[in-house]
C-alpha positions in Angstrom: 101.5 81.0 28.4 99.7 80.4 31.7 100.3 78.0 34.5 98.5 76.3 37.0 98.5 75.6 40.3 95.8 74.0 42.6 93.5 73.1 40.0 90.2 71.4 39.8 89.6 69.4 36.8 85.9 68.8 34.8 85.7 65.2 33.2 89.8 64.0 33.1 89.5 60.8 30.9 91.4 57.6 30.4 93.9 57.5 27.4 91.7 54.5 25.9 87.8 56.4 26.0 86.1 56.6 23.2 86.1 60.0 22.9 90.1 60.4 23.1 90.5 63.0 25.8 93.9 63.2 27.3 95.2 62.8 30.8 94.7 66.5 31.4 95.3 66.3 35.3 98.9 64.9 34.9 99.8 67.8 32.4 98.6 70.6 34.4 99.8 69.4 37.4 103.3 68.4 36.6 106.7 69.7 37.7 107.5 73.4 38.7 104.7 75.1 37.0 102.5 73.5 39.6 100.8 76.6 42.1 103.1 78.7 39.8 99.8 81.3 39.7 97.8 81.0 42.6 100.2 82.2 45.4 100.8 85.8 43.2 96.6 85.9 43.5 96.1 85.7 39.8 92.8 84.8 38.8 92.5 82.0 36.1 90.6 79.5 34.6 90.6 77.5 31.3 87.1 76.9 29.4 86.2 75.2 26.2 85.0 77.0 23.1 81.6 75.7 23.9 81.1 77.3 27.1 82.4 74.5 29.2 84.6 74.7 32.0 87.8 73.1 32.1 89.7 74.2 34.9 89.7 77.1 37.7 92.5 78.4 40.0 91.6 79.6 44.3 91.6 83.0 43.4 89.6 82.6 40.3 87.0 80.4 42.8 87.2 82.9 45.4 86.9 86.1 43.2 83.8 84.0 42.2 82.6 83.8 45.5 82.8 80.0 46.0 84.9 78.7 48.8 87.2 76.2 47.0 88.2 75.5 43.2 86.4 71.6 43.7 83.2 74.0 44.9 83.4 75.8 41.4 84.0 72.5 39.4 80.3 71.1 41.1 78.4 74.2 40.7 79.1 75.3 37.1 78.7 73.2 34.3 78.6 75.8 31.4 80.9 78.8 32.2 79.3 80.7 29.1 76.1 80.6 30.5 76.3 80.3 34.0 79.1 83.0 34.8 78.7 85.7 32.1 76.2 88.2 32.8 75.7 87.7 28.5 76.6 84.1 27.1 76.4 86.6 23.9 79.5 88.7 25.1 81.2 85.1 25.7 80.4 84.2 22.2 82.2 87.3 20.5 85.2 87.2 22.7 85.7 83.7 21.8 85.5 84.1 18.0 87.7 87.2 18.3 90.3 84.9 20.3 90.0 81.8 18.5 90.6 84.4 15.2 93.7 86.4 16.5 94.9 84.2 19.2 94.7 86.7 21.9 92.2 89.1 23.5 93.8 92.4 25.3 92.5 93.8 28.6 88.2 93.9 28.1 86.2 95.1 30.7 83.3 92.3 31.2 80.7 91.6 33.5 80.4 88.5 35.4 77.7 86.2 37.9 79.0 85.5 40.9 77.7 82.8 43.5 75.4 85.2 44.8 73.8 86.2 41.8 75.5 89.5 42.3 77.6 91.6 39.1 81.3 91.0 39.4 82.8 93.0 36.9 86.7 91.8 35.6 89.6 92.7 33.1 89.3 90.1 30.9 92.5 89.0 29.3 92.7 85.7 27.0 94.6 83.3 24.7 94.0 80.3 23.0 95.4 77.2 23.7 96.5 74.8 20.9 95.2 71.7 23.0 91.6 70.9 23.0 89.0 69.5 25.1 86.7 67.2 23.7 87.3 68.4 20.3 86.6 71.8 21.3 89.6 74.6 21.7 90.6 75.9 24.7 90.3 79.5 26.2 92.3 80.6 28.9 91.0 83.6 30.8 92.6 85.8 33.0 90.7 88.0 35.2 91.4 91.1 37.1 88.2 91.8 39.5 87.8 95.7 38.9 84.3 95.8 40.8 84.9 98.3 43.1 86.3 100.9 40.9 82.8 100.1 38.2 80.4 100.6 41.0 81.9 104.0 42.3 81.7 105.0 38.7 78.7 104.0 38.4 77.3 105.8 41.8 79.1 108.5 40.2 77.4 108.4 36.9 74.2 108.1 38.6 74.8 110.8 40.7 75.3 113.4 37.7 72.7 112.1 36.3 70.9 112.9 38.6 72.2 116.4 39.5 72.1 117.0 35.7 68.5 116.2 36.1 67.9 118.5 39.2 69.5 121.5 37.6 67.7 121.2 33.9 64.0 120.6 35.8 65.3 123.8 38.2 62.9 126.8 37.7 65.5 129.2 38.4 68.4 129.7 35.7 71.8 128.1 36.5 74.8 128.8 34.4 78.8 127.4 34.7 80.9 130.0 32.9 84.9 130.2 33.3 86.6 133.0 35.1 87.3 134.7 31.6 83.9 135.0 30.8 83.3 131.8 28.5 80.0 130.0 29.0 80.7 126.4 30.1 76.7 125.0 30.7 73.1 126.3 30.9 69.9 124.5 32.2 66.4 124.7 30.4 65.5 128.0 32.3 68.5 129.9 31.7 68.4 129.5 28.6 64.6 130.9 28.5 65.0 133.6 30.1 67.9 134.5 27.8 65.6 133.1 24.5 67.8 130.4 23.4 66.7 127.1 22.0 69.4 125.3 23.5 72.9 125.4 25.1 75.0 124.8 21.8 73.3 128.5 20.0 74.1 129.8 23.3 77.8 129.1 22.9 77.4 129.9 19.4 76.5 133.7 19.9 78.3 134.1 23.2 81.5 134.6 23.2 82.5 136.2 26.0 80.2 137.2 28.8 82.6 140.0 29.9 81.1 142.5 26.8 77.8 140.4 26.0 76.5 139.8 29.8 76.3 143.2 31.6 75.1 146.1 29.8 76.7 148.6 32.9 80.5 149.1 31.9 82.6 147.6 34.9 79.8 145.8 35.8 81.2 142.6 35.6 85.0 144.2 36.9 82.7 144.1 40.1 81.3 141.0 40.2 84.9 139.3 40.0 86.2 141.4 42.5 83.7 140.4 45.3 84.8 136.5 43.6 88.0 137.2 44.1 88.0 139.0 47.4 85.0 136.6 49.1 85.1 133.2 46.6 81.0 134.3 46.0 78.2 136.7 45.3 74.8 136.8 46.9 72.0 138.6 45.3 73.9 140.4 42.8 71.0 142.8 41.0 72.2 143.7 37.7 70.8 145.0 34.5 72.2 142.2 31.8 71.6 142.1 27.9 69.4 140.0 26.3 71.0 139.9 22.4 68.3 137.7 21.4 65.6 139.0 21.9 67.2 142.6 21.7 66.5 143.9 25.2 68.0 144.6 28.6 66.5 143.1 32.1 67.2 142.9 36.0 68.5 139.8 37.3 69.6 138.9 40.9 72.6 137.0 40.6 74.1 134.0 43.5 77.5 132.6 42.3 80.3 130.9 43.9 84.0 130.1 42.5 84.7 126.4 42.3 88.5 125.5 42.7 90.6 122.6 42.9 93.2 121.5 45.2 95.6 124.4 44.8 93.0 127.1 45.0 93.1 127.9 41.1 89.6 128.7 40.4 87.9 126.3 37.6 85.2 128.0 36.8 82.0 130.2 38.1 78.5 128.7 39.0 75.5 130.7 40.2 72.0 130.9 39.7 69.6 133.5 37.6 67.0 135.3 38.7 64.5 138.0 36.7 63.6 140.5 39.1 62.1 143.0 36.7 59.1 143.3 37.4 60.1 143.8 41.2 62.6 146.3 40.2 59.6 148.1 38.3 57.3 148.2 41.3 60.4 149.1 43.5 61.0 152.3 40.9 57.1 153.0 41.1 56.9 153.1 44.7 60.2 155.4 44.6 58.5 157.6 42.7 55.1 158.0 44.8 57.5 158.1 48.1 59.4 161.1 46.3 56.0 162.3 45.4 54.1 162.2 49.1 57.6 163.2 50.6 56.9 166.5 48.6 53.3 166.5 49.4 54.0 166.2 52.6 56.6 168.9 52.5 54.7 171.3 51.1 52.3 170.4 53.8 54.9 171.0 57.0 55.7 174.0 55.0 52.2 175.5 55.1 51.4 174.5 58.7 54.4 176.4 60.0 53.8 179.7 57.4 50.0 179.3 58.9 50.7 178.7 62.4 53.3 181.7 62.8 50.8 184.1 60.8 48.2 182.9 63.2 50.2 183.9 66.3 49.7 187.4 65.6 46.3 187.9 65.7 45.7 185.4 68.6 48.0 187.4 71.0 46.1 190.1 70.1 42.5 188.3 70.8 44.6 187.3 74.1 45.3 190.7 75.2 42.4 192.2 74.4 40.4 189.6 76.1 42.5 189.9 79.3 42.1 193.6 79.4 38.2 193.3 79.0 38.0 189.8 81.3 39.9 191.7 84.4 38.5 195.8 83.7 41.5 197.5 83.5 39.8 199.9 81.0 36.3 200.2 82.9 33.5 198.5 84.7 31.8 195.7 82.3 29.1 193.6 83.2 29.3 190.3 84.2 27.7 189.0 81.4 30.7 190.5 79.4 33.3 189.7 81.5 32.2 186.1 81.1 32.1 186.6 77.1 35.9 187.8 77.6 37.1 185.2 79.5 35.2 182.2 77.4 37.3 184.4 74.5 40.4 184.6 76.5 40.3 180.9 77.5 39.5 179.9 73.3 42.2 181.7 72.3 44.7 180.4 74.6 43.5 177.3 73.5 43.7 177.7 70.2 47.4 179.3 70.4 48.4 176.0 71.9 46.9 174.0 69.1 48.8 176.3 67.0 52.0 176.1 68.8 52.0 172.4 69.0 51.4 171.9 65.3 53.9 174.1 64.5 56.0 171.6 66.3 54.5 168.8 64.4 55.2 170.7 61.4 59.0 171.6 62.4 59.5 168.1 62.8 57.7 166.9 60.0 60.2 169.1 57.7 63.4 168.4 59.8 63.8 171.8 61.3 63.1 170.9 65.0 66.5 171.4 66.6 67.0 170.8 70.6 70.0 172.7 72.0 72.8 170.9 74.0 73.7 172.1 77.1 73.3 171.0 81.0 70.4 170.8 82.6 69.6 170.8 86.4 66.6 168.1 85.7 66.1 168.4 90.2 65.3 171.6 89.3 63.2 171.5 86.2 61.2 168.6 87.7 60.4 170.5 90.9 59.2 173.8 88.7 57.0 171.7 86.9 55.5 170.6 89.8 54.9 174.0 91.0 53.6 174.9 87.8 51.0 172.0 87.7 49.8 172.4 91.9 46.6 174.6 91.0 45.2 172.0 88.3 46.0 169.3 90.9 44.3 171.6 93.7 41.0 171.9 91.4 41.1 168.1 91.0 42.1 167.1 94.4 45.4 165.1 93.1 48.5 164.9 95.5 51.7 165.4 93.2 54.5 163.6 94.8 58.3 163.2 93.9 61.0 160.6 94.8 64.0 162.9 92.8 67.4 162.0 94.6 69.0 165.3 96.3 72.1 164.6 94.0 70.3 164.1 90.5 73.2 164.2 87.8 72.9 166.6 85.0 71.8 165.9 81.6 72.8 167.2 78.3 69.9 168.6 76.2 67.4 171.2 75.9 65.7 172.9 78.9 63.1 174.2 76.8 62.1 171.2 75.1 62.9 168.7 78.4 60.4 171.4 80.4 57.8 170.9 77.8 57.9 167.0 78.0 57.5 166.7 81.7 54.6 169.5 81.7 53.1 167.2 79.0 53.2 164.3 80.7 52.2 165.4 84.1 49.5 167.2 82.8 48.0 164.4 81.4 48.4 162.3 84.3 46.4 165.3 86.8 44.1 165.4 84.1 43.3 161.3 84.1 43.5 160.6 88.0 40.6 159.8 89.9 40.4 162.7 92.6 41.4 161.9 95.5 44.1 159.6 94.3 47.9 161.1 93.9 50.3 161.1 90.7 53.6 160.2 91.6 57.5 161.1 89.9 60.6 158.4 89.9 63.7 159.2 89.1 65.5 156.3 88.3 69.7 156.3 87.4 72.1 153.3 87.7 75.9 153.7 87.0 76.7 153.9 83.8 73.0 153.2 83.1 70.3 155.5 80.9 68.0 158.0 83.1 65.1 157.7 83.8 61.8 159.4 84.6 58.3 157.5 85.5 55.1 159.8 86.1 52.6 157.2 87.2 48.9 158.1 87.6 45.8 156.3 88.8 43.7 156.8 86.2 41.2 154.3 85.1 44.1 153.1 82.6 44.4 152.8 78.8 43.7 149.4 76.6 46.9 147.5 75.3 46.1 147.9 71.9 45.6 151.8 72.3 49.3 152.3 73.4 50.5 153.4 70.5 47.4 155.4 68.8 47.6 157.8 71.4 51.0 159.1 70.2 49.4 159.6 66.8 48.8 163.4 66.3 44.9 164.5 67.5 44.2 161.1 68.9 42.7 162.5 71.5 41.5 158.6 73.0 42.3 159.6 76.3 42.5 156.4 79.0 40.4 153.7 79.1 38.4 155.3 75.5 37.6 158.6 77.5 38.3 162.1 75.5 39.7 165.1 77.8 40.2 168.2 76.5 43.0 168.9 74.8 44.6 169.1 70.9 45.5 165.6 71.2 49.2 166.8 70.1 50.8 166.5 73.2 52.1 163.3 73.4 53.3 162.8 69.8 55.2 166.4 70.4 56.5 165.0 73.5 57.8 161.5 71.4 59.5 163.6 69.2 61.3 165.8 71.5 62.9 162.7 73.8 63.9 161.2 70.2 65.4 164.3 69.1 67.5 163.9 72.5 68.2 160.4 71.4 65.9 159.4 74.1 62.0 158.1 74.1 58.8 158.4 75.7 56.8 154.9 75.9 53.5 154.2 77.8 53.0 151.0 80.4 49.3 150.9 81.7 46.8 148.6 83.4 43.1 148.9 83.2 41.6 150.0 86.6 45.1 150.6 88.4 46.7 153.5 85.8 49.3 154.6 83.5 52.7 155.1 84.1 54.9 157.2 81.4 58.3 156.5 80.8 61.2 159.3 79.7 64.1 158.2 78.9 67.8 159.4 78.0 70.5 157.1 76.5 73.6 157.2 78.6 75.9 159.4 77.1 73.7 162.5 78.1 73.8 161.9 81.9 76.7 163.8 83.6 78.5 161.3 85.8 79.6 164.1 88.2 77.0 163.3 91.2 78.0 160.0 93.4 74.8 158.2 92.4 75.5 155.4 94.9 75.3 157.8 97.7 72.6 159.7 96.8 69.7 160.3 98.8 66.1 160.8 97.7 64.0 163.5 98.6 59.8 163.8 98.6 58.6 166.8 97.4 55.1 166.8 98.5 52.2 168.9 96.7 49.2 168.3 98.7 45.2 169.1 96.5 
């Protein structure tokens, strides 16, 4: 039975009207029943069968939106109408009351002042007075709002992720952590040829035998999910039963868990990468086939260039003997012929040595020995070696090499080579007139090294690197020297070989400056480098 308390009455009549209403007011309002409801914030309110409204409590008038129950009683006539968000609903509840007496807990949706949804659990009886002929409802109502519109965000928002994920062009799958397919969006299930998800879980049973078709392919997957909690760009070959065929995918999957870290179940995303993994196994195969091409190739060069040796020293010494008449008087004319052939051949020998180099390289089989080298020494024979070209031209060579210069670990041979290379090249490119110059640059702890800088007419920025392509023979600023246009790619290879590099810096107009470098683990930290002097080796042209 329900009580009242602070009630607001709609149309309390006289004993003697016409139409026979009863004193309702001093009924409801009448001994200890009186606010028996309103202080536990129970919202209530009696209505007639026709809609009308009776009676309404505070929290009834407040859940409403109105400030007082007297403000509810002047606004709403027709509590059918004017509160329910369907006077229909209000019509069925009230034949289903009215038939059994009593309507249990119904979730209904309610106007408030505002115009705005107020949705309630809806609990009523019927009352065996009457009002105005009509029965009597009275309502119950338990505002439940709150709860309805997080739902409803809720629902919304899976609607609209379900919605995202089936108009995804990439295939996204749920299954459980023993291999059981949970869900599938429009392209996963393409790509595996299934009309929809419910043949899917028909003829997949476990994903364990019917996904992978490598044995212990799937033994891996779950043991990066259960070491990292994911998989990124998992490339496997899976089965495709439908269609009777086996594909690559590139698999991204997560494990989803709840509170206590139990895992739920798997969700990733699908991939085909077929037809990439095709061209990746095409281009595999021409590499495999231009590596033995190319093989073959460094294979031939060195057989050729070592056969060639032979007769070349030969054409050298031959040549030499004629050119300098240790055999007899020859005429000029002749002795010119022999030194034009002595000078081709030693030409030619070079181009043969250095692509023999090339060709080592090429096939792996360029090795530098490991030992120390006195690089003070090495740089200063170089120089000597290089002071007649630089006479001819009129170049000053001069050093900065500090007295104290720290061993290195590498090959003398191969070191010697480099720096005859490079200074070569710098004689060969200054202006005469003009001087090359030698750093030597080495900081605690710090890499080595060496600078030959020239004041040539420069090399373009974009021709940095061609010139260390083999018989580029550019030379700076686009002139050609002589030369097999091998040097400097020999040279590259050699410093990187020794873990090292050679790299060009120029300038148009000013010159070039080449860099050597060694890492530095091959510098000997015997020398006090901090102390160490630095001494000018002049070479005057």
């Amino acid at each position: 039975m329900f009580f009242w308390g602070n009630l607001s009455l709609r149309g309390d009549r006289d004993p003697d009207a016409p139409n026979g209403a009863r004193p309702l007011a001093r009924k409801l309002l009448t001994g200890s029943v009186d606010n028996a409801l309103t202080p536990l914030g129970l919202a209530a309110c009696e209505v007639a069968a026709d809609g009308t409204l009776v009676c309404v409590n505070e929290p009834a008038a407040a859940l409403l939106g109105y400030v007082s129950p007297d403000a509810v009683s002047c606004a709403i006539q027709n509590f059918a109408h004017q509160v329910y968000a369907d006077p229909n609903t209000f019509a069925a509840q009230c034949e289903a009351i009215l038939e059994t007496g009593s309507l249990a807990a119904t979730l209904t949706e309610l106007r408030g002042a505002d115009g705005g949804p107020i949705w309630v659990i809806l609990s009523a009886t019927a009352s065996s007075d009457r009002w105005d002929g009509e029965a009597r409802l009275m309502l119950s109502l338990n505002d439940v709002t709150p709860l309805i519109v997080q739902q409803r965000a809720l629902q919304n928002s899976e609607s609209s992720y379900r919605s995202t994920v089936e108009n995804a062009a990439i295939g996204i799958y749920r299954s459980s952590a023993d291999g059981r397919p949970l869900m599938a969006n429009r392209a996963f299930l393409d790509l595996l040829g299934y009309l929809d998800e419910a043949e899917w879980f028909a003829e997949t049973k476990d994903l364990n035998i019917q996904w992978y078709a490598d044995p212990g392919r799937r033994a891996e997957f779950q043991a990066l999910m259960n070491e990292h909690g994911s998989v990124t760009n998992f490339e496997s070959r899976v089965q495709r039963p439908k269609l009777g065929d086996v594909f690559w995918i590139s698999e991204t999957a997560r494990a989803v868990t709840d509170h206590r870290g139990d895992v739920l179940f798997y969700e990733g995303t699908v991939e085909d990468i077929t037809e990439r993994k095709e061209v990746e196994a095409r281009l595999n195969k021409a590499l495999v086939a231009a590596q033995s091409a190319s093989d073959a190739k460094s294979e031939f060069l060195a057989h050729m260039s070592h056969e060639l040796r032979t007769p070349l020293n030969a054409i050298i010494g031959f040549s030499e003997v004629m050119s300098n008449r240790m055999l007899g008087d020859l005429s000029e004319r002749y002795v010119d012929y022999a030194s034009n052939i002595y000078d081709s051949a030693e030409l030619l020998k070079q181009l043969v040595s250095d692509v023999l180099e090339i060709a080592k390289a090429d096939a792996d089989r360029l090795v530098v020995e490991q030992s120390p080298v006195d690089l003070r020494a090495l740089i200063s024979s170089s120089v000597r070696l290089l002071t007649g070209a630089a006479n001819e031209r009129d170049v000053t060579i001069k050093t900065h090499v500090p007295l104290r210069l720290p061993e290195v670990i590498g090959d003398q041979r191969r070191l010697r080579q480099v720096i005859l290379n490079v200074l070569s090249n710098a004689v060969k490119f200054t202006e005469p007139g003009t001087r090359v110059e030698v750093f030597v640059q080495v900081r605690s702890n710090g890499p080595l090294t060496v600078l030959v800088r020239d004041s040539g007419p420069g090399i373009p920025l974009a021709e940095l690197e061609r010139v260390f392509q083999p018989f580029v023979q550019l030379g700076e600023a686009g002139l050609a020297k002589d030369g097999t246009g091998l040097g400097l790619p020999v040279s590259r290879r050699l410093m990187r070989l020794h873990e090292g590099d050679l790299v060009l810096e120029s300038t148009l107009d000013v010159g070039t400056t080449a860099v050597i470098s060694l890492p530095p683990h091959r510098v000997v930290r015997a020398a006090r480098i901090a102390q160490n002097p630095v001494a000018d080796i002049p070479i005057h042209g």
